[in-house]
PDB file as gemmi writes it, atoms N, CA and C in Angstrom:
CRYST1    1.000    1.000    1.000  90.00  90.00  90.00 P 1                      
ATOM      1  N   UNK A   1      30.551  -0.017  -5.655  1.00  0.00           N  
ATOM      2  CA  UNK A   1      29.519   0.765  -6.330  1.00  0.00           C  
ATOM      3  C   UNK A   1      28.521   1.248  -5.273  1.00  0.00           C  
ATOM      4  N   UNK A   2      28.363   2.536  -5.349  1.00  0.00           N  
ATOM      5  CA  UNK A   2      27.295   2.997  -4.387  1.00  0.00           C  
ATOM      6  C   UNK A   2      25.688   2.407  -4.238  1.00  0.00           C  
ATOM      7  N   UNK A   3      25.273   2.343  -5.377  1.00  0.00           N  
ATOM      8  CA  UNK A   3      23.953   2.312  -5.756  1.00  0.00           C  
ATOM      9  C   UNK A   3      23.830   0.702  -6.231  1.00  0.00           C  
ATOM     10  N   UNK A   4      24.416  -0.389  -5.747  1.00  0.00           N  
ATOM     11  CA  UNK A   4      24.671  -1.459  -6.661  1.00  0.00           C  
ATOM     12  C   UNK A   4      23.305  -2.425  -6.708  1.00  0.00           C  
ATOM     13  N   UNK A   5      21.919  -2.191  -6.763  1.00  0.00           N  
ATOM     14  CA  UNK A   5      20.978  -2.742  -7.004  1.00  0.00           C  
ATOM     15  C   UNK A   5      19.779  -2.837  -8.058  1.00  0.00           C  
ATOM     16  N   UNK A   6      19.106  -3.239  -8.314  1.00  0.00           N  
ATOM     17  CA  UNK A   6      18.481  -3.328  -9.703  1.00  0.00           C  
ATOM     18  C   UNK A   6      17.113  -2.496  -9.307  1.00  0.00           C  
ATOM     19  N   UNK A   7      16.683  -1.336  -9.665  1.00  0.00           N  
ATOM     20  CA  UNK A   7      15.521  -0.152  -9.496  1.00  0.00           C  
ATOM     21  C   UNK A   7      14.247  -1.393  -9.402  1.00  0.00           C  
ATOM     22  N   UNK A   8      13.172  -1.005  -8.596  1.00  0.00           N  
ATOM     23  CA  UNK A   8      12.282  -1.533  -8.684  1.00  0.00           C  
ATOM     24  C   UNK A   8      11.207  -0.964  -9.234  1.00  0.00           C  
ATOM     25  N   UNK A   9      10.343  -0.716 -10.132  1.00  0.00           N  
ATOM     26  CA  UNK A   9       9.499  -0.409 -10.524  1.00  0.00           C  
ATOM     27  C   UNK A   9       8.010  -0.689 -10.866  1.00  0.00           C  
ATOM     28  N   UNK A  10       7.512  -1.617 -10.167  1.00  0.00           N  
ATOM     29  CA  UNK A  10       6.219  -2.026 -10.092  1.00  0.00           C  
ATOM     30  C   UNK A  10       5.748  -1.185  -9.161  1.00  0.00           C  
ATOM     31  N   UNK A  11       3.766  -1.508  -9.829  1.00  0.00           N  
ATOM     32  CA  UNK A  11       3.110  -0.376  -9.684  1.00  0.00           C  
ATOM     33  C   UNK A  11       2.281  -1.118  -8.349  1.00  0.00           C  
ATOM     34  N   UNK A  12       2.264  -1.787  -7.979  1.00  0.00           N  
ATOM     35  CA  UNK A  12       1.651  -2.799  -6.987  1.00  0.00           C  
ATOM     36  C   UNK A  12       2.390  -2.358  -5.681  1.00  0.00           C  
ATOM     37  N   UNK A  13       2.308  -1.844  -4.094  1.00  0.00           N  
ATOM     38  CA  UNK A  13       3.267  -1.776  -3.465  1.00  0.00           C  
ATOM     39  C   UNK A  13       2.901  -2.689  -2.211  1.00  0.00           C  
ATOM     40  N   UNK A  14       1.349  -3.267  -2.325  1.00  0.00           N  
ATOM     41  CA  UNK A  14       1.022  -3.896  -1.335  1.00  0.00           C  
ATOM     42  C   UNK A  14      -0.004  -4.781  -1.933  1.00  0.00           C  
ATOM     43  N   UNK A  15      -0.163  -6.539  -0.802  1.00  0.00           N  
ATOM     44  CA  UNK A  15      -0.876  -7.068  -1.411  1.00  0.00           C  
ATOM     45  C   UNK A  15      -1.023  -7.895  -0.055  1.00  0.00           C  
ATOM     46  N   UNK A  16      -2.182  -8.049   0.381  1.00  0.00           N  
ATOM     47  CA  UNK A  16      -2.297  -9.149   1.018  1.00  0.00           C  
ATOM     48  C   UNK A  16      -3.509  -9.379   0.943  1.00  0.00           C  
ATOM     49  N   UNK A  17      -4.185 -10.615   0.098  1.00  0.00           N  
ATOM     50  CA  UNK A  17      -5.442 -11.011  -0.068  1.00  0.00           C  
ATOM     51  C   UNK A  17      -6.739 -11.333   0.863  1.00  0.00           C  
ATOM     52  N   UNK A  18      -6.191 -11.547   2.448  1.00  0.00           N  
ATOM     53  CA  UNK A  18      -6.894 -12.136   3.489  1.00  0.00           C  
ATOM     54  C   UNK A  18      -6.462 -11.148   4.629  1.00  0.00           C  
ATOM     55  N   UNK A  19      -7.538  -9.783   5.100  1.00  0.00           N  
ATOM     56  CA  UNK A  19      -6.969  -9.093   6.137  1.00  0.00           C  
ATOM     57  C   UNK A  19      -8.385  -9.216   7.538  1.00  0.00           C  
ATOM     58  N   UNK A  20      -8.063  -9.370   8.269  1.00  0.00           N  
ATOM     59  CA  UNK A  20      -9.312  -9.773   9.362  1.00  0.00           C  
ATOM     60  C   UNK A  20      -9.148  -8.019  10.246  1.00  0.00           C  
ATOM     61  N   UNK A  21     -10.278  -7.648  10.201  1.00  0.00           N  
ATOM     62  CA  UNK A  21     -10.157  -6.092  10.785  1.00  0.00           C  
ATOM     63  C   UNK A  21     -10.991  -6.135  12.451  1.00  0.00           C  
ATOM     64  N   UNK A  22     -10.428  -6.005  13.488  1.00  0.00           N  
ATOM     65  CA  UNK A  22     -11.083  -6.108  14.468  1.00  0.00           C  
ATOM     66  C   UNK A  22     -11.358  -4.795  15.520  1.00  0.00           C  
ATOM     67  N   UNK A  23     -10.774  -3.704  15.091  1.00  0.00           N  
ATOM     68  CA  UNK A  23     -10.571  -2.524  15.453  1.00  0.00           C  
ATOM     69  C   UNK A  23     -11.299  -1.685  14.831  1.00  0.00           C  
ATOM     70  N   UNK A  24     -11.320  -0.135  15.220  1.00  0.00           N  
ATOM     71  CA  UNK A  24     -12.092   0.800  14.132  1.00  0.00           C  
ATOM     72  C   UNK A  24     -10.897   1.199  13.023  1.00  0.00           C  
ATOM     73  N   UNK A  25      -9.236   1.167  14.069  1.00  0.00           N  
ATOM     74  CA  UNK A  25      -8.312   1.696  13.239  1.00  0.00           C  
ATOM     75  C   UNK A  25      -7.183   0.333  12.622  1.00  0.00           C  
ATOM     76  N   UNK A  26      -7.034   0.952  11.371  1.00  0.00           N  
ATOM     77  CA  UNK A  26      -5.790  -0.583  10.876  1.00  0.00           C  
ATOM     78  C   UNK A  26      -4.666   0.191  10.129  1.00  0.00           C  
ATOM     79  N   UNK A  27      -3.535   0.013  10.740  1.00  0.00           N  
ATOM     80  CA  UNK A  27      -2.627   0.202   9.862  1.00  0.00           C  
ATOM     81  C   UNK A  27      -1.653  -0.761   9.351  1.00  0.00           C  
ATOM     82  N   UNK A  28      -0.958  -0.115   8.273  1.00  0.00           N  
ATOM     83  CA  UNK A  28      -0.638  -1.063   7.899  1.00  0.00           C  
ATOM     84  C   UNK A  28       0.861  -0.808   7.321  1.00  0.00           C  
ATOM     85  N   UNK A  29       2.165  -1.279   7.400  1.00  0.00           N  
ATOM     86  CA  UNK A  29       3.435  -1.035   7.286  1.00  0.00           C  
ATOM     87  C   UNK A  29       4.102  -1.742   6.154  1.00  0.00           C  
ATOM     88  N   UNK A  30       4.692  -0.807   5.366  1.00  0.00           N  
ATOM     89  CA  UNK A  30       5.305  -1.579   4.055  1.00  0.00           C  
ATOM     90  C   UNK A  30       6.001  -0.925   2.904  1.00  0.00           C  
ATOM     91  N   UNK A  31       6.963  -1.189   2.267  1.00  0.00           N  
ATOM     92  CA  UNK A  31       8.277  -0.703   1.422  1.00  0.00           C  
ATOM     93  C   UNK A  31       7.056  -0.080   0.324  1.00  0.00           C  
ATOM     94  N   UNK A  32       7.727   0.061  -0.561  1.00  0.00           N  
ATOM     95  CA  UNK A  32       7.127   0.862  -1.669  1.00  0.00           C  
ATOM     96  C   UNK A  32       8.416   0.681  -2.517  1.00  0.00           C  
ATOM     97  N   UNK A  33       7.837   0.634  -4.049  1.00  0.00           N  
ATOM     98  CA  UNK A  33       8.540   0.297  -5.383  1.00  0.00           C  
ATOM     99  C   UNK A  33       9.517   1.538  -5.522  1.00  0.00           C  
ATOM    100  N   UNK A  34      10.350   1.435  -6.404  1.00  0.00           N  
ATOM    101  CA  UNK A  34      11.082   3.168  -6.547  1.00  0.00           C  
ATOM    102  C   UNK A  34      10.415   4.033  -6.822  1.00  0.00           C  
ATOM    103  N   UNK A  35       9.427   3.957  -7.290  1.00  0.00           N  
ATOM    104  CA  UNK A  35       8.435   5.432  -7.927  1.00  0.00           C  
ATOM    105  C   UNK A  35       8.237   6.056  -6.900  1.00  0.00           C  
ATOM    106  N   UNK A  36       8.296   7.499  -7.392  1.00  0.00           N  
ATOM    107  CA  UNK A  36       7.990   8.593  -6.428  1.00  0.00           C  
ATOM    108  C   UNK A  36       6.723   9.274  -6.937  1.00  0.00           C  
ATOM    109  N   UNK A  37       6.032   9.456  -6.320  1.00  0.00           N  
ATOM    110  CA  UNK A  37       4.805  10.529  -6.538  1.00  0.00           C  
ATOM    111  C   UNK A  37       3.545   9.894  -5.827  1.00  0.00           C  
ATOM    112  N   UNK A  38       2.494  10.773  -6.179  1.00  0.00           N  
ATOM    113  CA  UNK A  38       1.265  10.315  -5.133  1.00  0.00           C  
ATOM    114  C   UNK A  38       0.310   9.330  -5.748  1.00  0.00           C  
ATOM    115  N   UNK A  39      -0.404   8.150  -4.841  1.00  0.00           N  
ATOM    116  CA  UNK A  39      -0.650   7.285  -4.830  1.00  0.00           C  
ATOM    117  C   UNK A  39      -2.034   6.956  -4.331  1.00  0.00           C  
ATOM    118  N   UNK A  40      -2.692   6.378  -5.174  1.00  0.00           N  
ATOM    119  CA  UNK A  40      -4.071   5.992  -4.949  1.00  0.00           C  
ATOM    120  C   UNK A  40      -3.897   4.539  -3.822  1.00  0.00           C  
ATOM    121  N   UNK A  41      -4.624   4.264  -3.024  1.00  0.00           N  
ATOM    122  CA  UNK A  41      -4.470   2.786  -1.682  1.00  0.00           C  
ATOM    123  C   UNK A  41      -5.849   3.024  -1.562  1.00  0.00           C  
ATOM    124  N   UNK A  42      -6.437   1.818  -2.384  1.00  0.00           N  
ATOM    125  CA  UNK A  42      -8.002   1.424  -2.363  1.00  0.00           C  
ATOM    126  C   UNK A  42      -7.667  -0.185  -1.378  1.00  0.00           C  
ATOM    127  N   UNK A  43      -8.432  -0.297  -0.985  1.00  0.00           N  
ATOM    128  CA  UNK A  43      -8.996  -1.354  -0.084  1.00  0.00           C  
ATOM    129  C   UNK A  43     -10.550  -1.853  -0.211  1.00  0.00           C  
ATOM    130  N   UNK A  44     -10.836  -3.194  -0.783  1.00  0.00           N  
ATOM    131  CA  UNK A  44     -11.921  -3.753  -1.356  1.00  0.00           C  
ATOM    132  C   UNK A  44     -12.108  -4.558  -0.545  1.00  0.00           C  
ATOM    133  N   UNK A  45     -13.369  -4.866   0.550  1.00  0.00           N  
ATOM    134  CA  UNK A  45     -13.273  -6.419   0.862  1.00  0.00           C  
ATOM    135  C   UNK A  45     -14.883  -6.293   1.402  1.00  0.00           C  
ATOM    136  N   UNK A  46     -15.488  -6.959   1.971  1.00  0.00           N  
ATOM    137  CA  UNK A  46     -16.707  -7.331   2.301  1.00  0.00           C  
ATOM    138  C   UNK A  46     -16.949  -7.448   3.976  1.00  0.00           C  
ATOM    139  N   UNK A  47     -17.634  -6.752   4.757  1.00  0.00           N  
ATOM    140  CA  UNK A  47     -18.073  -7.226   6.311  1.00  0.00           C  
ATOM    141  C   UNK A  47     -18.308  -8.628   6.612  1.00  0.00           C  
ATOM    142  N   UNK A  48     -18.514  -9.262   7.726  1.00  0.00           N  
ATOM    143  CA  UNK A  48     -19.101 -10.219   8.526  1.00  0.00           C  
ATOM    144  C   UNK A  48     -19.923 -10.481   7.784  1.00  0.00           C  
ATOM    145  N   UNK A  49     -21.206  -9.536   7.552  1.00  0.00           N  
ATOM    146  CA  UNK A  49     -22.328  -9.737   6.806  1.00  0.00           C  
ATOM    147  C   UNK A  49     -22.483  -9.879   5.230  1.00  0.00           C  
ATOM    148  N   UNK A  50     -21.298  -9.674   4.620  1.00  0.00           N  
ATOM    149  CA  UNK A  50     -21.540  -9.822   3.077  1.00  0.00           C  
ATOM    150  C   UNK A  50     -21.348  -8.544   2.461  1.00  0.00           C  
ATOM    151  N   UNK A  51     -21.772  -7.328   3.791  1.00  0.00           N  
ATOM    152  CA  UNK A  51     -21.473  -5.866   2.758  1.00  0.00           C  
ATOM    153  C   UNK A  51     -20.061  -5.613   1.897  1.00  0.00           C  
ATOM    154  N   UNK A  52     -20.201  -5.319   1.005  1.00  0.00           N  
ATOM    155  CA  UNK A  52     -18.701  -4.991   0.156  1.00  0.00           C  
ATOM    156  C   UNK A  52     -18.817  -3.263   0.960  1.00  0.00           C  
ATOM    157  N   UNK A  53     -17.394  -3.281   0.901  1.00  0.00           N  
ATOM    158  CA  UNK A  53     -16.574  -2.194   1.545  1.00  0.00           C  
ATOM    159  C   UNK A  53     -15.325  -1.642   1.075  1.00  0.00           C  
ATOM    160  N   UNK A  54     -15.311  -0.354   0.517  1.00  0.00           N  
ATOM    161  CA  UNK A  54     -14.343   0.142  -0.058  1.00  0.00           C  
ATOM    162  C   UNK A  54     -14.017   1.652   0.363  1.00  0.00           C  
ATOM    163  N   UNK A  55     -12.426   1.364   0.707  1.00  0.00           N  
ATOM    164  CA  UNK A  55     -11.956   2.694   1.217  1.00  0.00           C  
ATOM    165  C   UNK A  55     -10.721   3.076   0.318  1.00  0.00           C  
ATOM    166  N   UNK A  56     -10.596   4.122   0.152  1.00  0.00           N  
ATOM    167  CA  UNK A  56      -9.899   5.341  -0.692  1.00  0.00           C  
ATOM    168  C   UNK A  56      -8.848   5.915   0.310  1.00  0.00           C  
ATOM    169  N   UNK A  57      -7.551   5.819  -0.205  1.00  0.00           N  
ATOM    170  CA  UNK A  57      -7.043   6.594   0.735  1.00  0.00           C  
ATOM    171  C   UNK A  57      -5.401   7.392  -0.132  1.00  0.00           C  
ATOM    172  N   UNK A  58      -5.227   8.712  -0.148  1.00  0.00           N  
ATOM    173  CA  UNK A  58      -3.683   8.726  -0.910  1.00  0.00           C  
ATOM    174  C   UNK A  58      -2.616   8.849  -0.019  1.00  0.00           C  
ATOM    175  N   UNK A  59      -1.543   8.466  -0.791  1.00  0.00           N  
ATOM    176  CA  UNK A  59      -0.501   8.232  -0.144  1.00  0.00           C  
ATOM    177  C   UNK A  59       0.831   9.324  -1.173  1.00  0.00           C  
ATOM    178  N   UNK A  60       1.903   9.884  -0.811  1.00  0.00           N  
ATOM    179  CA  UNK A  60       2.501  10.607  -1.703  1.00  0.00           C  
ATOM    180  C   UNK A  60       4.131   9.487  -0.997  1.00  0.00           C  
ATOM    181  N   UNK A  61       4.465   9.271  -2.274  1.00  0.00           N  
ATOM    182  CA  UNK A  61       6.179   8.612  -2.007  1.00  0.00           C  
ATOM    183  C   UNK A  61       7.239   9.650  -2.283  1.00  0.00           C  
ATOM    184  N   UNK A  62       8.159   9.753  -1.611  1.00  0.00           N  
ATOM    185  CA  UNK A  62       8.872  10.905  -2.027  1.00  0.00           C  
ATOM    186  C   UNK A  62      10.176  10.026  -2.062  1.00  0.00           C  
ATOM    187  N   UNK A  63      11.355  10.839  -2.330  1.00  0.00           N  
ATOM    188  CA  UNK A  63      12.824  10.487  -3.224  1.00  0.00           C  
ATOM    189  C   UNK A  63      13.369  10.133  -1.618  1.00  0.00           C  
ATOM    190  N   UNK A  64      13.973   8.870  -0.847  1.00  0.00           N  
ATOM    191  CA  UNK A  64      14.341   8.628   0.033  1.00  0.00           C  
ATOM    192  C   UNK A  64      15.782   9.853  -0.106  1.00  0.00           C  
ATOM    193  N   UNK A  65      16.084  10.649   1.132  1.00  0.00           N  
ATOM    194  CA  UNK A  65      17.135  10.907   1.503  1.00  0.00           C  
ATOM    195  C   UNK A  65      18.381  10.422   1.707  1.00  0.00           C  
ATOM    196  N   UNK A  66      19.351  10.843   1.309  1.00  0.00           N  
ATOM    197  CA  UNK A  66      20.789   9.995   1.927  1.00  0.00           C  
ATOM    198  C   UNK A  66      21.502  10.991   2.574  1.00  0.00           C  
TER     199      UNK A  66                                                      
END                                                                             
């Protein structure tokens, strides 16, 4: 069977609760669910000092090629 795996469909494509940022730039590498289309990637967390910090960023998934 070509296709012989079970579709993934959750809306979650990343999660890691504890990220330590020491740079100005962070990236960050990771699969994505089967859904295709464009994508909200908020990032919530707080400075050194207590400030809460939130960044916005979109992302568009498109139909992998074969």
């Amino acid at each position: 069977m070509e296709n012989d795996r079970i579709p993934d469909y959750r809306r979650i494509l990343f999660w890691e609760p504890h990220v330590e940022v020491g740079d100005d730039e962070l990236q960050f590498e990771f699969y994505t669910s089967d859904l295709t289309g464009e994508f909200e990637v908020v990032l919530d967390g707080f400075t050194t000092y207590g400030k809460p910090i939130t960044i916005y960023k979109n992302i568009i998934v498109k139909e992998e090629s074969q």
